[in-house]
C-alpha positions in Angstrom: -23.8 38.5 17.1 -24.4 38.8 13.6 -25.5 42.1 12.1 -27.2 40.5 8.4 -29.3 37.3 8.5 -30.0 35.4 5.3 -33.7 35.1 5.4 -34.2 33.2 2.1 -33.0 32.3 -1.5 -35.0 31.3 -4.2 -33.6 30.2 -7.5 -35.3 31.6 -10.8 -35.1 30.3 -14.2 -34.4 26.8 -12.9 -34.4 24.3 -14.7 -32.4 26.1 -17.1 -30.7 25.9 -20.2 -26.3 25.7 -19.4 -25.9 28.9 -21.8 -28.6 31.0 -19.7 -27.6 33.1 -17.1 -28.0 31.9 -12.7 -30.3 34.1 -10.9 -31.1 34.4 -7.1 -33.6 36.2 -5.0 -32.1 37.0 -1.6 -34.1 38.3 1.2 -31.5 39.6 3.7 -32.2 41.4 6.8 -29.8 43.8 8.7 -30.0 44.1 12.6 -28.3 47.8 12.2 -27.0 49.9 9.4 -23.5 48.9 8.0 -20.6 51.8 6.8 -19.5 49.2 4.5 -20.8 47.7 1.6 -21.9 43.8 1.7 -20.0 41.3 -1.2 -22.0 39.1 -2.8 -20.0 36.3 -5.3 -21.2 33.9 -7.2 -18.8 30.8 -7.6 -19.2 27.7 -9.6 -17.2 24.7 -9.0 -15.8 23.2 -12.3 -14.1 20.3 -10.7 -14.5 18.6 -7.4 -10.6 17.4 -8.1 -9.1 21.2 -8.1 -10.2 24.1 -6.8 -8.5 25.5 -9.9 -11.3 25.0 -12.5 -13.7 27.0 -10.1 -14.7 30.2 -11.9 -16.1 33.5 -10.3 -19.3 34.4 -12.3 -20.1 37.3 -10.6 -19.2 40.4 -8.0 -21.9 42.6 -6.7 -21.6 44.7 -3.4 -24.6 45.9 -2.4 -23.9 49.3 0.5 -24.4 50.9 2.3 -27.0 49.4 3.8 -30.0 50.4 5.9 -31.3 49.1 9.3 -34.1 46.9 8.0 -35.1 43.8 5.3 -33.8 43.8 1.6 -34.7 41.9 -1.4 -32.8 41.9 -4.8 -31.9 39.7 -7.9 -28.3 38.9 -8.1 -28.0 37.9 -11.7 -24.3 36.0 -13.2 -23.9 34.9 -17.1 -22.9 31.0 -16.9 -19.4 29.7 -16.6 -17.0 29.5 -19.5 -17.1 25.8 -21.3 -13.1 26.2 -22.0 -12.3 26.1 -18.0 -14.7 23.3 -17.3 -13.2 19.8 -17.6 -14.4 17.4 -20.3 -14.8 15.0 -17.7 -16.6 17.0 -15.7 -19.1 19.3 -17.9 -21.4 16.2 -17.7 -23.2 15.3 -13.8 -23.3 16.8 -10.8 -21.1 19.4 -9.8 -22.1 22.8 -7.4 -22.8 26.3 -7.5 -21.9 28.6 -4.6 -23.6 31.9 -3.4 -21.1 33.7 -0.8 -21.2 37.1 1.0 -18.7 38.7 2.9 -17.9 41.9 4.9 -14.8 43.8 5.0 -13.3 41.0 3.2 -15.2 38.1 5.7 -16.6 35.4 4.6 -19.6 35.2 6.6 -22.4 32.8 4.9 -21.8 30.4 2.5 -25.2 28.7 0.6 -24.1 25.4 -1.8 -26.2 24.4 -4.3 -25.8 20.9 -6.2 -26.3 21.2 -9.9 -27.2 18.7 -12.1 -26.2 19.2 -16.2 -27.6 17.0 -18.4 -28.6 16.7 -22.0 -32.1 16.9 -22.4 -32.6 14.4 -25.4 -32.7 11.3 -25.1 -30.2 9.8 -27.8 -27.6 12.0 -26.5 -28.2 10.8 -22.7 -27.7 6.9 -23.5 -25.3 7.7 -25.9 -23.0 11.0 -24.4 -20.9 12.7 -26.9 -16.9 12.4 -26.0 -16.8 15.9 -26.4 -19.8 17.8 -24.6 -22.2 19.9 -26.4 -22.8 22.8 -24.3 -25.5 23.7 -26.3 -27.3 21.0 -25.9 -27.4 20.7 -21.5 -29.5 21.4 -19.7 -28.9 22.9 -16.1 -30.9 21.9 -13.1 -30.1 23.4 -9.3 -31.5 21.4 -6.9 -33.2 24.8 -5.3 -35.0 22.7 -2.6 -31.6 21.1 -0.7 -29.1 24.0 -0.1 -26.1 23.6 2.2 -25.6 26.8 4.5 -22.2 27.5 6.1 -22.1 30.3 8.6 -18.7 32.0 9.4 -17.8 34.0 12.9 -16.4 37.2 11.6 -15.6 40.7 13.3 -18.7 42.9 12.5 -16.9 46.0 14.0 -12.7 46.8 13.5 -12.0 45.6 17.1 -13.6 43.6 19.6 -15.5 45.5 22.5 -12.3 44.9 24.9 -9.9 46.3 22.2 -7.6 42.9 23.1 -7.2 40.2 20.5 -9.3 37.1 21.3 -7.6 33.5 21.8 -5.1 32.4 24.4 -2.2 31.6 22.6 1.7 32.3 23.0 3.9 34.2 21.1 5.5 30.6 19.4 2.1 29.1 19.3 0.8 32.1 17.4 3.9 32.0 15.1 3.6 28.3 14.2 -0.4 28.7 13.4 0.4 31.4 11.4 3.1 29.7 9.6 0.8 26.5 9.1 -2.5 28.3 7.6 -0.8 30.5 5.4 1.1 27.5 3.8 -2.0 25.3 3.8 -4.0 28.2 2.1 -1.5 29.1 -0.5 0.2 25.7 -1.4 0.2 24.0 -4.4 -0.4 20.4 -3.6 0.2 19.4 -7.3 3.6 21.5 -7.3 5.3 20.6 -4.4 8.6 21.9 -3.3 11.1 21.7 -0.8 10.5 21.8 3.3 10.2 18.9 5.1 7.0 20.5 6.6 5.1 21.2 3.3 6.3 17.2 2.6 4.7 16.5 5.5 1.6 18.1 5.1 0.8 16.7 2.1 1.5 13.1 3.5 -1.0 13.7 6.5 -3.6 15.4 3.8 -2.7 13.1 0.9 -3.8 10.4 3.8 -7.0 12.3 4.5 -7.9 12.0 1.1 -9.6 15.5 0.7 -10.3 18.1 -1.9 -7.8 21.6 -0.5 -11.1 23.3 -0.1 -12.3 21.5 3.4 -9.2 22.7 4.4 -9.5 26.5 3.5 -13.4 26.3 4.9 -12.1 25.3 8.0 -9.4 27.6 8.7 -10.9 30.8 7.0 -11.7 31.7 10.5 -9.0 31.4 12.9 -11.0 32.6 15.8 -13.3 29.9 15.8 -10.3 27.8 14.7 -8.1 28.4 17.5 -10.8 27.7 19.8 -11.0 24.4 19.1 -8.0 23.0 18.6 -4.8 25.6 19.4 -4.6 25.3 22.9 -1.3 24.4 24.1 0.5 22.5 21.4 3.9 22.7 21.1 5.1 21.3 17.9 4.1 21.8 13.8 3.3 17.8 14.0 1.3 18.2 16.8 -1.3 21.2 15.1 -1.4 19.1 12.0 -2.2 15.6 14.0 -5.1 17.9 15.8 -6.3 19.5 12.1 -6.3 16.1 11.1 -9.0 14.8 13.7 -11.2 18.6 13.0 -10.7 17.8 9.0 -12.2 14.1 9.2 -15.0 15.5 11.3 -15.5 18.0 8.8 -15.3 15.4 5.7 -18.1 12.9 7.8 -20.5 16.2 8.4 -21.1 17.4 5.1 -19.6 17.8 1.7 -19.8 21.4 1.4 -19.0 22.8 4.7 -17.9 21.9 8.7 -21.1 23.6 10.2 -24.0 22.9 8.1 -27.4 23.6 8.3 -30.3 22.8 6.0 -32.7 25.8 4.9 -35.5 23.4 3.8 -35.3 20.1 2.9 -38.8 17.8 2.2 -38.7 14.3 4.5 -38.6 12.2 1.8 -34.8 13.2 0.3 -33.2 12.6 3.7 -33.1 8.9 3.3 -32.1 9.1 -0.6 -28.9 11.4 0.2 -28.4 9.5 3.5 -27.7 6.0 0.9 -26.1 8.9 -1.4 -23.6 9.4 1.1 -23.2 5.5 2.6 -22.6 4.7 -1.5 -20.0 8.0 -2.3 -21.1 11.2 -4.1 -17.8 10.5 -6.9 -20.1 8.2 -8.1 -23.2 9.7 -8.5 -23.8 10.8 -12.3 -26.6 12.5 -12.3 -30.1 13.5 -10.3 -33.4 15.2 -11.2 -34.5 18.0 -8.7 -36.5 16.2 -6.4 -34.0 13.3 -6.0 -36.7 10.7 -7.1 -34.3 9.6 -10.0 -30.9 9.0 -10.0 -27.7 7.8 -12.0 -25.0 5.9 -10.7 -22.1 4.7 -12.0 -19.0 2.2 -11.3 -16.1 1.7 -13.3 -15.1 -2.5 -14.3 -12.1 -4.3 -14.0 -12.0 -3.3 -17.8 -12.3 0.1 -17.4 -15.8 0.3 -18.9 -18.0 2.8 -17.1 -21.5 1.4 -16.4 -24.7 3.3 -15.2 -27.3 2.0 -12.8 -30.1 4.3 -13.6 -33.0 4.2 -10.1 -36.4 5.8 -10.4 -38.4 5.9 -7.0 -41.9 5.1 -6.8 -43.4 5.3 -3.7 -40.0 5.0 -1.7 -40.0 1.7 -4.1 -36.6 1.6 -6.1 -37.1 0.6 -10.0 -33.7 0.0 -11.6 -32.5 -0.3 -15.0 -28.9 -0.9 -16.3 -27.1 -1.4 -19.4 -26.7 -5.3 -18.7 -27.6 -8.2 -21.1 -29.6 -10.0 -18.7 -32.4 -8.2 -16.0 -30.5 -7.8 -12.6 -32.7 -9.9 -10.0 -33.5 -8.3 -6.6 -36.4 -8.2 -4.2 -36.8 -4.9 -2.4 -38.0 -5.1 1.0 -38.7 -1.7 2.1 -36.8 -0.9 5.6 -34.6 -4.2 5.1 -32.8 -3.1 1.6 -31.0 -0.2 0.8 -29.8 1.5 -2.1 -26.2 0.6 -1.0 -27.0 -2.8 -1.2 -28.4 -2.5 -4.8 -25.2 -0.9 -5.7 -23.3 -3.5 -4.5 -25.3 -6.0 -6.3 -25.4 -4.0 -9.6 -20.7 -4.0 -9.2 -21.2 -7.8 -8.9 -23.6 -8.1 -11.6 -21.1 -5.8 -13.6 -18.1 -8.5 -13.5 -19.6 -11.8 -14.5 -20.0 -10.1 -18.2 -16.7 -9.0 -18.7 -16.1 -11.9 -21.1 -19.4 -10.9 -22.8 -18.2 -7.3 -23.3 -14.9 -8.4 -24.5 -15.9 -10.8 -27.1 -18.6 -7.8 -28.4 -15.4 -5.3 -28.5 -13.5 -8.0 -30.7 -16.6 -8.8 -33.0 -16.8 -4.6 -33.1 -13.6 -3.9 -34.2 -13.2 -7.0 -36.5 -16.2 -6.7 -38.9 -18.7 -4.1 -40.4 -21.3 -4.5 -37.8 -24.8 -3.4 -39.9 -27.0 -3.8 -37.0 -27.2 -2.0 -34.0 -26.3 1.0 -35.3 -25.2 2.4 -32.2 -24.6 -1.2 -30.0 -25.1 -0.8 -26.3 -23.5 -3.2 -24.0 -26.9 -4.2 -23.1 -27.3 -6.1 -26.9 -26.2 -9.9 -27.6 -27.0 -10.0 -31.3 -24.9 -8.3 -34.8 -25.8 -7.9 -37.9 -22.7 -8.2 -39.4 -21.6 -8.0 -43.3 -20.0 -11.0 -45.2 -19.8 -10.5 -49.2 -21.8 -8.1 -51.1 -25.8 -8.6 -50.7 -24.8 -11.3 -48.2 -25.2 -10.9 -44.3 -24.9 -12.4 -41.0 -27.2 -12.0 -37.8 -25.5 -13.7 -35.0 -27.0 -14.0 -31.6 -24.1 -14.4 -28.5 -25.1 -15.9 -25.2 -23.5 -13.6 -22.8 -22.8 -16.7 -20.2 -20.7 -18.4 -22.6 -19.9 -15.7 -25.6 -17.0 -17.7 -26.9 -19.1 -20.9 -27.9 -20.9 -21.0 -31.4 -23.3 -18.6 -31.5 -27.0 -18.5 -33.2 -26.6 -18.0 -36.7 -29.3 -16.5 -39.2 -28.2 -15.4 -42.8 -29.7 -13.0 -44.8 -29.3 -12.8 -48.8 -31.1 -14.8 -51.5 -30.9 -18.6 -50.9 -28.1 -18.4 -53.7 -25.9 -15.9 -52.6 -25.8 -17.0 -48.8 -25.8 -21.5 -50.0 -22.1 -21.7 -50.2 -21.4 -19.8 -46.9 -24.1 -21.9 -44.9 -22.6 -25.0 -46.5 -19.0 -24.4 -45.4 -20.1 -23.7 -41.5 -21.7 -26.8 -41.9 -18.8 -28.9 -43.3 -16.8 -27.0 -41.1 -18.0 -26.7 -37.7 -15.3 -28.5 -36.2 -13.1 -26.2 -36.6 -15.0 -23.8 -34.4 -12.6 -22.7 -31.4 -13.9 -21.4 -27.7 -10.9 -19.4 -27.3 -10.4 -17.8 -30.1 -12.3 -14.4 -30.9 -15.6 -14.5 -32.4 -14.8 -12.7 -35.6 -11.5 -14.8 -36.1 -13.9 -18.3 -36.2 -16.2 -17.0 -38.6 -13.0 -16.4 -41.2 -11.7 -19.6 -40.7 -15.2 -21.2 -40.9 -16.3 -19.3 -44.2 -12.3 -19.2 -45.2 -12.6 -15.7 -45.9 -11.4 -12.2 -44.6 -14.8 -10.4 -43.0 -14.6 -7.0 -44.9 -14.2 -3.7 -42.2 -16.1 -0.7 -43.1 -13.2 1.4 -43.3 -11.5 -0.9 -45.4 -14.6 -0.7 -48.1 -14.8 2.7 -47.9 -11.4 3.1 -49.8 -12.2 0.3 -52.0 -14.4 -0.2 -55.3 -16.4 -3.0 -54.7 -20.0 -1.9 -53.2 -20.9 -3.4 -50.3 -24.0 -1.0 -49.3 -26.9 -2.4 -49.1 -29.4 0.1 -50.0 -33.4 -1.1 -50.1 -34.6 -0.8 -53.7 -38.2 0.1 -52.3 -37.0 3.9 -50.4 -33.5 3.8 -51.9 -31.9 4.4 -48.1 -29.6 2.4 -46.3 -31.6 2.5 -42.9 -34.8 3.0 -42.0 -35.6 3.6 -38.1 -32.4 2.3 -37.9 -32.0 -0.7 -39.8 -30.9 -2.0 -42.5 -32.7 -4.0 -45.7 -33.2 -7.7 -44.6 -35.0 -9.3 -47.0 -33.9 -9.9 -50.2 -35.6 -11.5 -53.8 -34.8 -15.4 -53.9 -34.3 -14.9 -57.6 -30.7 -15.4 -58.3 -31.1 -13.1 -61.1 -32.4 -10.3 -59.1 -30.8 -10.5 -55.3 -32.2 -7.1 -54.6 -32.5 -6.0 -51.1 -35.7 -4.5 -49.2 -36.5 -3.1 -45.9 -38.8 -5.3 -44.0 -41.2 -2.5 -43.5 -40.9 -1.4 -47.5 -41.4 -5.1 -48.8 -44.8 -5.8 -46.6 -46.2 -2.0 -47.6 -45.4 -2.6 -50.8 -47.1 -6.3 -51.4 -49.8 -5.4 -49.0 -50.8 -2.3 -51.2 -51.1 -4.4 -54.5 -54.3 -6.0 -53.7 -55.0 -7.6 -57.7 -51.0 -9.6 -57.3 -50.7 -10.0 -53.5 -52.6 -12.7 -51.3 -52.2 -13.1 -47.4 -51.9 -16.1 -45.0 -52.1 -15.3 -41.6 -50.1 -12.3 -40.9 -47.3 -13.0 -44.0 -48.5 -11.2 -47.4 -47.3 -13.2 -50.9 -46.4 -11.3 -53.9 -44.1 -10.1 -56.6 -41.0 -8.7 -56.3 -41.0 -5.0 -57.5 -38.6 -5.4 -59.6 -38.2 -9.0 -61.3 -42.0 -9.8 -61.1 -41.2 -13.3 -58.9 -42.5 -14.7 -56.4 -41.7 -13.0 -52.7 -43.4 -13.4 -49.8 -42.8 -11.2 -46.5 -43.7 -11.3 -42.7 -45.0 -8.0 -41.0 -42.4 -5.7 -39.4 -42.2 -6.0 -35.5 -43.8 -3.5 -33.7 
């Protein structure tokens, strides 16, 4: 029987930022007094591909200890950013709370955490290199996984004989097995024909070493279930094979798992967390009421589904041009379904994102700033003062798109003229950016390309004297070929609207003079 019971963990100064330190109340209680002092560790997981990139916060041992119930803060300064995976600093990874007793692992409490940045710009748009300043950390205190381990409270058992049944060669071979399962190297493997086929039946398996090590860690219980009577290497693996899958099915943490306190309505969001794969979950608040998913493309291009419950209703949003369309029918659909749905939805605009990539990396794009895969239109630059809007249907991206120019009427005449004497020469298979040089028989200028060059192609508005204003860029420029200068939309209809003695107003568009040549202008109001 078990000398300590775990009576309760409570997680303080959660949510949290990364940088700040993990604390955790534990209420323990001791059935007698122990000799020996209890180790507390706590581990946090890095990587779910290696248990390499775990890191050890902290070591406390707490002993001797009394007959009777104990409280204290175990307190662990956050891991080290340089052992944590780029890949990996962002999502959902876990934190572990262990204790042990003369070196035994006897409880094991998992705890998913969930980094994330906490503004917004940087979660739709994610740095390539994290900012660990910027996360935020969030354990999801109110779903903990607890492992329980048989161990030997006492030196030897009350007979004074070693428990399990097995012979001499039985107890040779198990020995042999878990110590090379516990101290190989899968990614470095050498040599025997048994460590080659070890791998082969765990590469097969397709698990992380650790479900492994949780299994075996206590051989007692270990032998009991499956080392009775086998007479080969082969045949122990073939039986750790069936106990590891049962493991992998049960839980992702541990092989005997019990749940300290979990509200009703998360067991049917992690029940579709697990039917859909926790790889591809991205990220989750605490009380699992929104999450991230994500898939990768035939392309390669990662995509998130992000799902917000209301009322055990799913609302979804992704990154798509066009709305995904779904009826929910609570107790029919499931959230694996949706998923499904959202990888279909993700491969009928692979065209669409290719032809965006093209017109990307072939132009100076002006507008959006930052593009999202979920935008069909660019702003894109053509001479100096001169610009193009285009507007790509993302059914058919490779057919003429919508065209709106933006310049004075005599800068941007001769290019509207030559797409319209030359439309014919408009191809469907050729990139986007490539038609519009052959249309307008020019070279599109690149922004990298101006940058090293003399001629100035920034358009600055001669209102604010920026380039951007909440983002974009001047659109409206004076009609006087004289003049040609440019004006944010927002500037322009200020500006007129102000001069109340020059300035008249039709409907919502205000008429005026341009601030600088003193012609006529006229401007519509900014979109809201």
């Amino acid at each position: 029987m078990a000398k300590v019971h775990v009576q309760n963990v409570v997680v303080l100064d959660n949510p949290s930022n990364f940088s700040n330190p993990f604390q955790f109340e534990i209420t323990f209680e001791c059935l007698e007094d122990l000799q020996e002092d209890l180790e507390w560790k706590i581990i946090y997981v890095g990587s779910a591909e290696s248990e390499t990139y775990d890191q050890v916060l902290d070591t406390v041992y707490v002993g001797p200890v009394p007959e009777g119930r104990h409280m204290f803060v175990f307190q662990a300064e956050p891991p080290q950013p340089s052992k944590i995976p780029v890949a990996d600093a962002v999502g959902v990874t876990v934190v572990l709370l262990t204790c042990s007793y003369r070196g035994q692992e006897f409880i094991r409490v998992g705890y998913y955490v969930n980094n994330e940045y906490g503004d917004a710009e940087l979660k739709e748009n994610p740095p390539a290199v994290p900012q660990f300043d910027k996360l935020m950390r969030n354990i999801l205190a109110t779903n903990p996984r607890v492992t329980r381990f048989k161990v030997d409270w006492d030196d030897t058992n009350k007979s004074g004989t070693t428990k399990g049944h097995m012979s001499t060669l039985g107890r040779k071979k198990f020995d042999e097995i878990t110590t090379i399962i516990t101290k190989m190297d899968f990614d470095v493997l050498q040599g025997t024909t048994l460590r080659n086929f070890i791998f082969i039946k765990y590469a097969n398996m397709n698990l992380k070493s650790y479900d492994l090590k949780y299994i075996i860690k206590n051989k007692k219980s270990f032998e009991e279930q499956i080392l009775q009577g086998f007479d080969s290497v082969e045949e122990l693996i073939d039986k750790l094979g069936i106990l590891i899958k049962d493991h992998h099915k049960t839980n992702l943490l541990c092989c005997n798992t019990e749940k300290l306190s979990v509200a009703t309505n998360y067991s049917k969001v992690l029940a579709e967390i697990d039917a859909i794969g926790w790889e591809k979950l991205s990220s989750v608040n605490h009380d699992f009421t929104e999450l991230k998913l994500k898939m990768y493309d035939s392309l390669h291009h990662q995509h998130i589904l992000n799902v917000k419950f209301n009322n055990n209703v799913p609302e979804f949003s992704t990154e798509y041009p066009r709305k995904v369309n779904i009826e929910w029918q609570e107790d029919i659909n499931t959230l694996s379904e949706l998923y499904s749905l959202f990888c279909q939805e993700a491969e009928q605009y692979q065209d669409f994102w290719k032809a965006m990539e093209e017109l990307d990396a072939g132009c100076w794009v002006l507008e959006p700033e930052n593009p999202s895969r979920r935008d069909t239109y660019r702003k894109i630059s053509v001479a100096p003062n001169v610009s193009l809007k285009i507007e790509i249907d993302p059914n058919h991206p490779y057919v003429f798109p919508s065209i709106t120019w933006l310049g004075s009427e005599t800068a941007v005449s001769k290019f509207r003229e030559k797409i319209l004497d030359r439309i014919e020469v408009w191809d469907n298979d050729l990139p986007i950016n490539t038609n519009l040089e052959r249309l307008l028989e020019i070279s599109l200028p690149l922004k990298q390309t101006l940058e090293m060059g003399t001629e100035n192609y920034e358009v600055t508005c001669c209102i604010c004297y920026s380039e951007r204003l909440n983002g974009e860029v001047p659109s409206r420029t004076c009609d006087n070929s004289n003049c040609g200068q440019s004006f944010h939309i927002f500037c322009l209809y200020e500006w007129l609207r102000c001069l109340i003695q020059t300035t008249r107003k039709q409907g919502n568009k205000v008429f005026g003079e341009c601030p600088y040549c003193e012609q006529p202008i006229s401007c519509n109001p900014p979109a809201s």
